[in-house]
Phi, psi and omega in degrees: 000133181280150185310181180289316189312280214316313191283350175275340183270329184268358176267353163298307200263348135350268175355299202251332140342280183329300204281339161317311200266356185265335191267329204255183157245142232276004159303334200247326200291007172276318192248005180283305156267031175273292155315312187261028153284271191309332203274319178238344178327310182259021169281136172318155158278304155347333154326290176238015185329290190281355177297289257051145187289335175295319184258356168276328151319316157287335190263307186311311175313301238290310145353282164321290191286341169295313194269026184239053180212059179242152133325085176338082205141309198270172175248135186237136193217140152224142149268140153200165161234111195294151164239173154307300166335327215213321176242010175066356184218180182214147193200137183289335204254142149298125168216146221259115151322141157177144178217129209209119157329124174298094183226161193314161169051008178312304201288290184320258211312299175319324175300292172326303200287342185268311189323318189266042169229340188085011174280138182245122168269129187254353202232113183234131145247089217237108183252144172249126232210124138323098173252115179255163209217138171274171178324322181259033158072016155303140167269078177351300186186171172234113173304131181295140160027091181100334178299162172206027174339118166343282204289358172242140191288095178334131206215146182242129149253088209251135185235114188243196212197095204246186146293142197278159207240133192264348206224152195287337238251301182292318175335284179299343167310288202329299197297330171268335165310292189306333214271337182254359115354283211283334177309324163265339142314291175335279206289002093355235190350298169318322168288320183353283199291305201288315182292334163298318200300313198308305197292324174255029140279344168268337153317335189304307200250010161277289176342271193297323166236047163019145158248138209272082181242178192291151167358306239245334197244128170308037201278322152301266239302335188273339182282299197304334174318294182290343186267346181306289182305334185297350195254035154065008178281342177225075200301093197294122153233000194210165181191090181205133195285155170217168208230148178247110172239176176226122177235156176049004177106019186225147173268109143269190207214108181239176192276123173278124194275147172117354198250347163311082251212138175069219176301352201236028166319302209266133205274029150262352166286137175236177191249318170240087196304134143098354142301087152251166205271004201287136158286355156326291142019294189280148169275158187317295226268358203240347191256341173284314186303318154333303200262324190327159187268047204223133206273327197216137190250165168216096184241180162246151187281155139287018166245147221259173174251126183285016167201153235046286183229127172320069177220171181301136189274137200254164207205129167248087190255128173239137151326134146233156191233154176308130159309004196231355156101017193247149160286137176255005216185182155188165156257130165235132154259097182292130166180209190248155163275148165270167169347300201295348203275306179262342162276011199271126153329133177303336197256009178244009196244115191325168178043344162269318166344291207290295180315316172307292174313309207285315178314304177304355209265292181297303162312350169035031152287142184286123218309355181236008164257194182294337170290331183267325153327308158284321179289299184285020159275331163298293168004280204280346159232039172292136181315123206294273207343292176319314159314290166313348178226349174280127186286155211270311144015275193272334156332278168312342182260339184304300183312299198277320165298304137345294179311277222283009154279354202288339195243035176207123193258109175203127194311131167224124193269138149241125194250156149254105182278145118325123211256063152225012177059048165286294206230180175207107194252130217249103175297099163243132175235135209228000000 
């Protein structure tokens, strides 16, 4: 016998079947009730418990009928708050629409983009659905449950749920947020691959012609990194080169056209907000950091990223230089560290291993004792982001500052700049 859940969710939808067969006419009520099978399959009863068959029966057409005209390629976005009057259904909420070729990150990113309107979602119902659609893009038929027909189109129908919005004005907000959302989605997705292709032409060409850095710099250690990220550790959502040119005696810093890839298509996007790039511009210690003979930085952008998760976007940049060993340039890459990036130990993850060993090296505690034990236990669980962007320097002096607290109970501050003047990152230990 199925739980109770199962059996109050399949006499709902029994429900709104029935009315499908009552309203249409059986040219639509075939695939009409195909959709709203699918359409609800993976919904919780938690969900719709307390809803009426009737308004469950409007949210599901109403979907159905949005989405059954589309293009291959396009985002069909609605904003409404259904009413009876007008839309046949009812709902306490505002609700957002979208039909979309089915691709990574659809759900999440929409969400983050309704959150940063100050918006709460209380509802995401999102079936991804087979379709086949004729030339002018009608929707035909739907493949059944598991099916995978070649000729039919992977399809995201997503129905959210916002606090309700009185005015067109908020509406039409909603609708250019998703809609420059899912724009950035596409091209991410769309990039993927040709920006994975970028990073490992630069491994390529690291490989075969070493660059002329300093003493100091690691370039296998910086190559096992970067072939480290090629392993699903970063998720390339951007991609763009820039050129250090000098006009009139003053050196900027310019976007090389043609090289934007993903969210960093259009070279008016910027990466680091609220930057200029002139070096006139820039203070002494940010114009050495810039020109220094060091192959690979690791930061955060100020700008949050519209897709997957609203935070600050990380950033990977290697240098390029000159035969003569001067910078000329860089490649920069924006995306996410993935999951697997902040739980892995620091000591198995390329270019931090090495920042770790050095520190523990310069601290001259003896490697099997308590002391050397404990400092690499802050190591390992030093704020991974912070890891990842602190020069080995100011590491040892954080660290070690940490250690010696065990033997003083005392509120302790640590500050980091950023070494682009951004930002300031704040360590308190209580």
């Amino acid at each position: 016998m199925p739980p109770r859940s199962e059996s109050r969710k399949a006499e709902l939808i029994d429900a709104v079947r029935q009315l499908v067969r009552a309203r249409l006419p059986k040219s639509k009520a075939k695939i009409a009730d195909r959709f709203v099978r699918l359409y609800y399959r993976h919904v919780p009863i938690g969900d719709i418990a307390g809803e009426q068959p009737a308004d469950l029966y409007g949210a599901a057409l109403s979907l159905w009928t949005f989405g059954g005209a589309r293009r291959r390629g396009e985002a069909r976005v609605r904003a409404y708050t259904p009413a009876y009057e007008e839309h046949g259904w009812h709902s306490g909420h505002t609700v957002v629409e979208v039909v979309n070729d089915n691709m990574p990150f659809l759900v999440d990113s929409i969400t983050a983009g309704l959150n940063a309107l100050g918006l709460t979602v209380h509802l995401v119902i999102h079936p991804v659905m087979r379709v086949f659609r004729d030339a002018d893009g009608q929707m035909t038929d739907i493949a059944p449950p598991d099916a995978d027909p070649p000729e039919a189109v992977s399809e995201s129908f997503i129905h959210m749920e916002v606090d309700e919005q009185g005015s067109a004005e908020a509406l039409q907000r909603i609708e250019a947020k998703i809609r420059a959302v899912l724009a950035d989605v596409r091209a991410a997705v769309g990039d993927w691959a040709t920006m994975r292709k970028r990073l490992q032409e630069i491994i390529a060409a690291l490989e075969s012609s070493p660059p002329p850095v300093g003493d100091d710099v690691d370039v296998g250690e910086v190559l096992a990194f970067l072939k480290w990220l090629d392993t699903n550790q970063f998720t390339f959502l951007g991609y763009r080169e820039y050129r250090f040119d000098k006009v009139d005696d003053q050196t900027g810093t310019n976007v090389v056209a043609g090289t934007g890839l993903g969210v960093l298509r259009d070279r008016d996007v910027t990466v680091f907000e609220g930057l200029r790039r002139d070096f006139a511009w820039m203070p002494a210690d940010m114009q050495r950091f810039v020109t220094e003979r060091s192959l690979l930085t690791v930061t955060k952008a100020n700008r949050l990223s519209t897709v997957h998760r609203s935070v600050h976007l990380d950033t990977v940049i290697i240098k390029s230089f000159s035969a003569g060993g001067a910078v000329v340039g860089e490649r920069l890459f924006a995306g996410l560290f993935t999951s697997s990036a902040y739980t892995e130990s620091p000591r198995d993850i390329p270019f931090l291993r090495r920042k770790v060993a050095r520190v523990l090296e310069r601290a001259g505690f003896e490697a099997a004792g308590h002391s050397a034990k404990a400092l690499q236990h802050i190591l390992d669980t030093y704020p991974r982001d912070e890891l990842y962007q602190i020069e080995e320097e100011e590491l040892v002096e954080i660290a070690l500052g940490i250690f010696h607290l065990r033997e003083r109970q005392r509120t302790a501050l640590f500050l980091r700049q950023d070494p682009f003047e951004r930002f300031v990152s704040c360590l308190v230990f209580k």
